[in-house]
VOGU-3710 file (C-alpha; in Angstrom, 3 decimals, decimal comma):
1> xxxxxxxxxx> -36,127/162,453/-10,240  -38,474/163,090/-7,455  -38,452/166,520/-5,316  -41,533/166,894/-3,093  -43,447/169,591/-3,303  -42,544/170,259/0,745  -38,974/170,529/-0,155  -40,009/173,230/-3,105  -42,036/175,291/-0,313  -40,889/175,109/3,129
11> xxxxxxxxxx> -42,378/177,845/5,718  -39,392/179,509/7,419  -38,367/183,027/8,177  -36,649/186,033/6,398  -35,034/187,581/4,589  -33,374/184,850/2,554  -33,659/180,919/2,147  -29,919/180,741/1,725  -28,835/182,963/3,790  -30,541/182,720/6,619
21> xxxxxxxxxx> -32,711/179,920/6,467  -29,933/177,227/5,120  -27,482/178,577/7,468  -30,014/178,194/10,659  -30,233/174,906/9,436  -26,694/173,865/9,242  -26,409/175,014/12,867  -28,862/172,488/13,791  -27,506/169,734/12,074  -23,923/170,179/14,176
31> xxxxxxxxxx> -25,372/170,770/17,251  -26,951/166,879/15,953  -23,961/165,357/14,705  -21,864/166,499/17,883  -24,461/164,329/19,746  -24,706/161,597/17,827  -21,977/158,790/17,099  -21,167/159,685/13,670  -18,070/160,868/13,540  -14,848/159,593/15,658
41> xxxxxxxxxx> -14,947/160,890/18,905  -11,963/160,912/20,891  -12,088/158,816/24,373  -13,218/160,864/27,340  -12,863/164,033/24,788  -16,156/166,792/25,702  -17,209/169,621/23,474  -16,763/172,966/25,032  -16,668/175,673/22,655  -17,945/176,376/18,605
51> xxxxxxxxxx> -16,342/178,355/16,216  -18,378/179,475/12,850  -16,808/180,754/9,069  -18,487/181,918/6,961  -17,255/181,869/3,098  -18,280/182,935/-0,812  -21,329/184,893/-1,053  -21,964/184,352/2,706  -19,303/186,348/4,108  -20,068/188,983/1,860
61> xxxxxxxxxx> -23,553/189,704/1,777  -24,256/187,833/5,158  -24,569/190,875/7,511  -27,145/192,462/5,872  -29,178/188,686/4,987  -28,854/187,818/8,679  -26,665/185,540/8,457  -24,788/185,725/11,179  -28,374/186,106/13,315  -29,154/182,834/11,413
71> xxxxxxxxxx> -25,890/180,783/13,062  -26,692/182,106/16,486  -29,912/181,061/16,724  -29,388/178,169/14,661  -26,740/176,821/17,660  -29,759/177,831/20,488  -31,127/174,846/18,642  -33,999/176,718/17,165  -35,244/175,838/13,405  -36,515/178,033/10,478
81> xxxxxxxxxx> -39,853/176,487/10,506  -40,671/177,012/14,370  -38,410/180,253/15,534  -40,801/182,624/16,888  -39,123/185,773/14,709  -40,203/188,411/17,658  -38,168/186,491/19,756  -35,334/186,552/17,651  -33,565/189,876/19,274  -33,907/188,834/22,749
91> xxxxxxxxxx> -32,119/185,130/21,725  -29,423/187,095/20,488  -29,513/189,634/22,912  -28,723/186,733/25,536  -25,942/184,660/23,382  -24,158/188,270/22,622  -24,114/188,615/26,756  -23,650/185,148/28,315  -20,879/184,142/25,292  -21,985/180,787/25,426
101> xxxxxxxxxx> -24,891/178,741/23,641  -27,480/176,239/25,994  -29,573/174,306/23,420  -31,755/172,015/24,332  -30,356/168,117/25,313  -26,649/169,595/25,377  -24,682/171,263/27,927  -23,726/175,061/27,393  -21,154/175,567/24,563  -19,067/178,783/24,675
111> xxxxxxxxxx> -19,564/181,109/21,226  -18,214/184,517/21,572  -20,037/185,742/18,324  -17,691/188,548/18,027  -14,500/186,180/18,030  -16,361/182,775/16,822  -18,324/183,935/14,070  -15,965/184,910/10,944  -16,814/186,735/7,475  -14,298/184,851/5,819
121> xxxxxxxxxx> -13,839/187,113/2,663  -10,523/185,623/1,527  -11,252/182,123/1,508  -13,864/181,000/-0,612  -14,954/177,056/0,117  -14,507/174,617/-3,255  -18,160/173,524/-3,211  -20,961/176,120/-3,764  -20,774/180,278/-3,341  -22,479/179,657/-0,161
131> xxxxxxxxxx> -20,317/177,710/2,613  -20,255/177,421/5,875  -17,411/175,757/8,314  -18,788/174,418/11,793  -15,835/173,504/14,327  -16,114/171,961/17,821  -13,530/172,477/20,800  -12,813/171,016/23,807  -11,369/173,117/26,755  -8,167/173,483/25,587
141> xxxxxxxxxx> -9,127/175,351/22,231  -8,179/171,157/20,553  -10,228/170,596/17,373  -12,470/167,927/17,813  -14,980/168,507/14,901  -15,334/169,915/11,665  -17,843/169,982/9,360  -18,770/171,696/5,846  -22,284/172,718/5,183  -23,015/174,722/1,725
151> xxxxxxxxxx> -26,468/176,377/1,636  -27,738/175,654/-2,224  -30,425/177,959/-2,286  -34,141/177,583/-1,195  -33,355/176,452/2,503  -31,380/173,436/1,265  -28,725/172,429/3,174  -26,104/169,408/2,138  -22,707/168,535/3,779  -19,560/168,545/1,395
161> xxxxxxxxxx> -19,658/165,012/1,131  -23,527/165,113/0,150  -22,933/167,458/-2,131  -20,144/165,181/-3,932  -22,931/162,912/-3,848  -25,671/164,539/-5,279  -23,470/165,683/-8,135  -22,305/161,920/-8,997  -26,207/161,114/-8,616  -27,288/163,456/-11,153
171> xxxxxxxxxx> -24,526/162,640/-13,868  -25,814/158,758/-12,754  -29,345/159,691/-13,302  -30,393/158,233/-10,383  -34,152/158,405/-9,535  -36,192/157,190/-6,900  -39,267/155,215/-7,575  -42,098/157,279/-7,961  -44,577/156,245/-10,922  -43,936/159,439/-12,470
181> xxxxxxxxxx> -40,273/160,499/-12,358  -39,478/163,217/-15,083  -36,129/164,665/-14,786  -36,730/167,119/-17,678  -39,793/168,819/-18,933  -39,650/166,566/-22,374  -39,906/163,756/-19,958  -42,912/165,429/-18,293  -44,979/166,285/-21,459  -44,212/162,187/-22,736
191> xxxxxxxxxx> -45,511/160,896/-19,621  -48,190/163,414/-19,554  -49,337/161,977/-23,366  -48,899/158,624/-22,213  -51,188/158,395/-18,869  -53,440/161,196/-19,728  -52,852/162,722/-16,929  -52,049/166,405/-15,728  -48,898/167,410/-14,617  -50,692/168,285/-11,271
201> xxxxxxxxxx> -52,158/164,468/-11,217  -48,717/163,117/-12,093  -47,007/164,998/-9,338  -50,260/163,865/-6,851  -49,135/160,457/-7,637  -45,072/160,638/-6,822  -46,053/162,696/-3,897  -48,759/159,531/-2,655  -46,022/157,020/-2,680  -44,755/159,097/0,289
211> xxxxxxxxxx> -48,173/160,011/2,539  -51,455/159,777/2,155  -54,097/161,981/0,241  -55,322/163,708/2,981  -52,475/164,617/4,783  -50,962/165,636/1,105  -54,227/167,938/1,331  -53,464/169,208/4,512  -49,767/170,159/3,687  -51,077/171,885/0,410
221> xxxxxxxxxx> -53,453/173,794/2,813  -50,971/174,758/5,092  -48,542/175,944/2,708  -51,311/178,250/1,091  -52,366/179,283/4,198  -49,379/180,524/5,852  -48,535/182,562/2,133  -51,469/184,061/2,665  -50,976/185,163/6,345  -48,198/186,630/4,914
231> xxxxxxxxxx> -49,595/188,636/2,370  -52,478/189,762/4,606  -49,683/190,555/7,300  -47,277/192,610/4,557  -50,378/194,651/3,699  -50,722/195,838/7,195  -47,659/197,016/8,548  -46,267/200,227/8,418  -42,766/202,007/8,681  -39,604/201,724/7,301
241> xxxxxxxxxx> -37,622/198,233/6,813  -34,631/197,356/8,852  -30,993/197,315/7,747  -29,771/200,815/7,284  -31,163/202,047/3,881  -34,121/203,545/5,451  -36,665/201,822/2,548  -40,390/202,404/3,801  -42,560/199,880/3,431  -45,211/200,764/0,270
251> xxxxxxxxxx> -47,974/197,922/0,600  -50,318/198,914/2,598  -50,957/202,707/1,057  -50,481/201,000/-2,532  -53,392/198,654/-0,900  -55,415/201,188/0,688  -55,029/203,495/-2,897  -56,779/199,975/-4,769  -59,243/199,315/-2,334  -60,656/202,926/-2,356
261> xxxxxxxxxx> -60,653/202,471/-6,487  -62,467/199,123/-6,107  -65,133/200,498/-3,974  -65,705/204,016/-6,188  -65,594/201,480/-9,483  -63,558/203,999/-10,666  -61,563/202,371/-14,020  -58,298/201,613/-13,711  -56,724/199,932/-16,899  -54,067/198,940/-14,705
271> xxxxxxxxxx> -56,084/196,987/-12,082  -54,944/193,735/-12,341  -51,290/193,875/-12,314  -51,526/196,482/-9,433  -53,053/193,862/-7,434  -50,428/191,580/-8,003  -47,460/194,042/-7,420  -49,258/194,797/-3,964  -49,472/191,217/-3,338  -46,036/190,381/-4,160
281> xxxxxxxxxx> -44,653/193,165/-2,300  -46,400/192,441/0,780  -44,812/189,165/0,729  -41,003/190,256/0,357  -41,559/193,213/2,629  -42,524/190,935/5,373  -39,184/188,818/4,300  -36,741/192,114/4,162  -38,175/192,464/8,245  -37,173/188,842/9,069
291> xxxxxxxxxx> -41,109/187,671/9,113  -42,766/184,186/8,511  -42,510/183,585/4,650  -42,563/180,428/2,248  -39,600/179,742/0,218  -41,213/179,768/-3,504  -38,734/178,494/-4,333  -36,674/180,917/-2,184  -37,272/183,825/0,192  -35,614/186,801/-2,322
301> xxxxxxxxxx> -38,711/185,393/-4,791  -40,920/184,502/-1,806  -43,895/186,847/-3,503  -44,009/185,768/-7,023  -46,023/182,445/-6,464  -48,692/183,655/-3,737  -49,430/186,824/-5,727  -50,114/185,241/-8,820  -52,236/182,289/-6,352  -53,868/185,544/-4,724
311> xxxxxxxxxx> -54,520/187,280/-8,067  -56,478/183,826/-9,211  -58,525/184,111/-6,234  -59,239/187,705/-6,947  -60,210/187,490/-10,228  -61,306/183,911/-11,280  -65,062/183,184/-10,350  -63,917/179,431/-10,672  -61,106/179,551/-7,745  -61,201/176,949/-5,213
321> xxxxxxxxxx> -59,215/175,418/-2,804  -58,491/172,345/-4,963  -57,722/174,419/-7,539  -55,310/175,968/-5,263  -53,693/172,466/-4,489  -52,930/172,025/-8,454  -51,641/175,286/-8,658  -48,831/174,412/-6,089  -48,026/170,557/-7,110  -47,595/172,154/-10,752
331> xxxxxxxxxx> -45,365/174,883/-9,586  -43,221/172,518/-8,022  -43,425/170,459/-10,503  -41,536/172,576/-12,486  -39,659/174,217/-9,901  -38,149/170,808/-9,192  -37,281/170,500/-12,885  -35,227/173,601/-12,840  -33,473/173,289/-9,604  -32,398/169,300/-11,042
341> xxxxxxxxxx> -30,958/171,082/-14,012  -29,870/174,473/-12,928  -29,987/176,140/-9,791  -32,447/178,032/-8,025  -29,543/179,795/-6,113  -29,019/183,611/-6,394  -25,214/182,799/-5,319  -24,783/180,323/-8,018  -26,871/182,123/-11,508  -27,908/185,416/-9,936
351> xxxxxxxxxx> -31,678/186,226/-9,972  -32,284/184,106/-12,955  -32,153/181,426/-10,744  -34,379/182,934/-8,174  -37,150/185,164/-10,120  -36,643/184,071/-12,850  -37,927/180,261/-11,719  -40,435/181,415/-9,315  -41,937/183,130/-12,459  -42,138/179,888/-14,508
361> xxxxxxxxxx> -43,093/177,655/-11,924  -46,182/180,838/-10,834  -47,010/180,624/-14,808  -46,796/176,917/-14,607  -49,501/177,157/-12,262  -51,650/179,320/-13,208  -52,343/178,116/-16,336  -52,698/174,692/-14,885  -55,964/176,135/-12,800  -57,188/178,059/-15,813
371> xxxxxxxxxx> -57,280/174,569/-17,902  -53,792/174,718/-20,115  -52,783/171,415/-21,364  -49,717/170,289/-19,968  -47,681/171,671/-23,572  -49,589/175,207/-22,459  -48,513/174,789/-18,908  -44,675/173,932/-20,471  -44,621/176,947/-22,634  -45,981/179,402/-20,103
381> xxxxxxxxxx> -43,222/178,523/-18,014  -40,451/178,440/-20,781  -41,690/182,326/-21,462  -41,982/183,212/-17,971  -37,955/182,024/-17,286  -36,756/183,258/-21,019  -37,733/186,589/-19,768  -35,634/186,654/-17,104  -32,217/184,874/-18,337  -29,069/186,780/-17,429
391> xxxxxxxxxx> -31,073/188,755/-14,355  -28,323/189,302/-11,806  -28,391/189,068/-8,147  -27,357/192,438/-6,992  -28,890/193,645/-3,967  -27,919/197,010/-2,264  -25,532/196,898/0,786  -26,561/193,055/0,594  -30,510/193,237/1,736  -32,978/191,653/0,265
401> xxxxxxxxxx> -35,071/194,758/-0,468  -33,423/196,924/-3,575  -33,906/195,743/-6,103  -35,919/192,712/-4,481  -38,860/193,943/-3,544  -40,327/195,186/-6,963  -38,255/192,572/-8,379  -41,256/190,115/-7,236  -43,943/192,244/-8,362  -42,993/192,712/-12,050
411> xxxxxxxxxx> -42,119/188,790/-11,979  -45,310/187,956/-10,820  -46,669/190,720/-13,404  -44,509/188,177/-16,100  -46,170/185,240/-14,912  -49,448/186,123/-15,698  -48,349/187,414/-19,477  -46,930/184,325/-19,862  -49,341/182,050/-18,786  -51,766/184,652/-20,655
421> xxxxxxxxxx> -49,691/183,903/-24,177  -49,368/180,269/-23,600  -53,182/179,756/-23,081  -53,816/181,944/-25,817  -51,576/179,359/-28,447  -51,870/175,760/-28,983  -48,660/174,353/-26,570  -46,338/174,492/-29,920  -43,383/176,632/-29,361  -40,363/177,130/-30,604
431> xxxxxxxxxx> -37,850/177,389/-27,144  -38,532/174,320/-25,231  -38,423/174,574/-21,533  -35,433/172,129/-20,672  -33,176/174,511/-23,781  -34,461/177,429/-21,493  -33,514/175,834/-18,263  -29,915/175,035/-19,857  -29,640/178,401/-20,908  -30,081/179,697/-17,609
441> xxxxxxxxxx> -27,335/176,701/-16,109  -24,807/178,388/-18,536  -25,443/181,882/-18,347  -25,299/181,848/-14,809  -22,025/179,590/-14,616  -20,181/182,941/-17,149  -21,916/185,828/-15,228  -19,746/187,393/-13,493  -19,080/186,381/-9,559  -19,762/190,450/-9,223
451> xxxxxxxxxx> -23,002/189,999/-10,197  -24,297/186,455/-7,948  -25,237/187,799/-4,416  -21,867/189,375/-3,408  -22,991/193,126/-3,699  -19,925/193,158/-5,668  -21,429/194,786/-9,036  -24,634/196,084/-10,670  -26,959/198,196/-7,896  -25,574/197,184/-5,268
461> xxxxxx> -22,037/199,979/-6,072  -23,678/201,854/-8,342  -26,409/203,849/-5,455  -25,322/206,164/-2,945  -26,310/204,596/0,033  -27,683/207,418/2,351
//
């Protein structure tokens, strides 16, 4: 099994992977298809007009993810990875006013997003909690086109038929040839003993037999720095998040509040996991406002992975920029693990699935740069995602901000403890990680849909929205 460490953390925008990110995504890929010659194309028959559903978890948190927003642009022909998000409004601005779509290389579509863009409630698609139905017209309102895309958490996007065939390649145990290619974390740990190699070495390797060193380097770099940016950019900005619940933005006076204590040397017994909630919240501020964020492995968790990276850098005299590199091909290492297994998707196991793994693959990591064996770096991430099982996926009037937003900090707060404990034992545990990772698979396929990114149950009925 072989996931790159690019398709773990992809740069995009907010405020969710799945929801907006996945569904920008799928726009993109029909405005390709209806280009290309892959499907059967009537003779002399012209696209003219799109129509959009949306279904499961979509339709009902979508409004307040950005959904919707997501589609538009998506069908402008602009991608998560290149949108410029403060031109976002006007793009919509225009489609909303014009009723009609001009991306680039195709002639003007019409989308009315008030009549062609559906919450589909009712319907729920067979596939995955998060589906999408794309349909092309000609003039006369004639179907030419329609395809399913399901959104299956972290930005991914697959076609129903893809889907099917991603779920007959895992019960095939099909694997690409990479030299290392652990589907499980036993696997990992008995190649590990084998080649004497780290996991971040192993994971070097797979990733080699696709690019070259250096520009493996420079992706690493790039991923790190636009984290960063995003953490330095959270812990500037003021005011009060968008959406409706009127939530004010906390990281720059909880930032301002540490660095006045660093400066006085004033003791705080607290210091270090302050840092990290700052950090963390930062990040999924700047997601809840639609900014530039890396999925890690999603955008609700976007802040676990570069607070605990930011943290290491803070307060590890030994931090580097290669140790930086490690950090991230072990966090995927294991983030791949977990989404082969389970799901990384709040729609499909709640927030188990999104926390809860960015947790283990951040204590993964961490204890890979502060020199844990790879049985220390398996345990810290086995207590890391323990500690989270059964977490639902409840956010208020569906935005990714309560409980989201602290969510990150105290999983970040998590990873450290955990890759704390693990370094502080010998790698023997008693929970392995894959048992955890199962655990997760089947607690998340009995919760509850009320409780998987619907708004349905938990928070998001039990506040008074004001």
């Amino acid at each position: 099994m072989f996931l790159s460490v690019f398709d773990v953390f992809k740069i995009g925008i907010g405020p969710s992977s799945s929801h907006t990110m996945g569904p920008m995504t799928a726009a993109k890929r029909f405005l390709d298809l209806i280009l290309s010659d892959d499907w059967p194309r009537p003779s002399g028959a012209a696209v003219a007009a799109l129509k959009v559903s949306l279904h499961g978890s979509l339709a009902y948190t979508g409004i307040g993810h950005g959904t919707g927003r997501a589609v538009i642009i998506g069908l402008t022909g602009e991608e998560p990875d290149r949108v410029d998000p403060d031109r976002m409004d006007d793009i919509i601005a225009a489609v909303e006013q014009e009723g009609k779509v001009a991306p680039p290389g195709h002639p003007a579509y019409r989308f009315v997003p008030k009549d062609d863009l559906v919450y589909d409630k009712k319907v729920p698609l067979p596939g995955h909690a998060n589906g999408m139905r794309f349909t092309a017209l000609d003039r006369d309102g004639r179907v030419l086109l329609t395809t399913v895309y399901y959104s299956i958490g972290g930005g991914f996007v697959v076609t129903d038929t893809e889907l099917a065939a991603m779920q007959k390649q895992k019960k095939q145990a099909a694997t690409q040839k990479v030299p290392y290619p652990f589907a499980t974390a036993k696997e990992m740990l008995e190649m590990a003993h084998r080649s004497g190699l780290t996991i971040a070495q192993m994971k070097r390797a797979n990733e080699e037999t696709v690019m070259d060193r250096a520009a493996l380097d420079a992706g690493l770099d790039r991923i790190w720095e636009a984290m960063s940016g995003c953490i330095d950019r959270g812990l500037k900005q003021e005011g009060r998040l968008p959406g409706g619940l009127n939530v004010k933005r906390r990281a720059r006076s909880i930032h301002d509040k540490l660095e006045e204590e660093w400066r006085s040397n004033r003791q705080n017994p607290l210091l270090a996991n302050d840092w990290l909630s700052v950090y963390a919240m930062a990040v999924n501020e700047e997601n809840a406002a639609g900014g530039r964020v890396v999925t890690a492995p999603t955008n609700g968790a976007a802040g676990v992975v570069p607070a605990t990276i930011r943290y290491y850098l803070h307060f590890h005299p030994d931090a580097d920029q290669e140790g930086i590199r490690d950090y991230l091909l072990t966090a995927a290492a294991i983030g791949g693990i977990i989404k082969h297994n389970a799901s990384i998707s709040g729609a499909e196991v709640g927030c188990q699935g999104e926390v809860g793994s960015a947790s283990a693959m951040a204590a993964a990591g961490l204890a890979a740069v502060m020199g844990g064996s790879p049985e220390q770096i398996e345990n810290a991430a086995e207590i890391a995602l323990e500690h989270h099982l059964g977490m639902t996926c409840d956010p208020v009037a569906g935005l990714v901000q309560v409980p989201c937003i602290e969510r990150n900090a105290l999983g970040a707060v998590k990873a450290v403890t955990a890759a704390s404990l693990a370094l502080k034992g010998t790698g023997e545990h008693f929970v392995p990680l894959d048992a955890c990772v199962e655990t997760m698979r089947q607690t998340g396929h009995d919760m509850s849909e009320k409780y998987k990114e619907t708004s349905l149950g938990g928070l998001a009925v039990n506040v008074v929205e004001c």
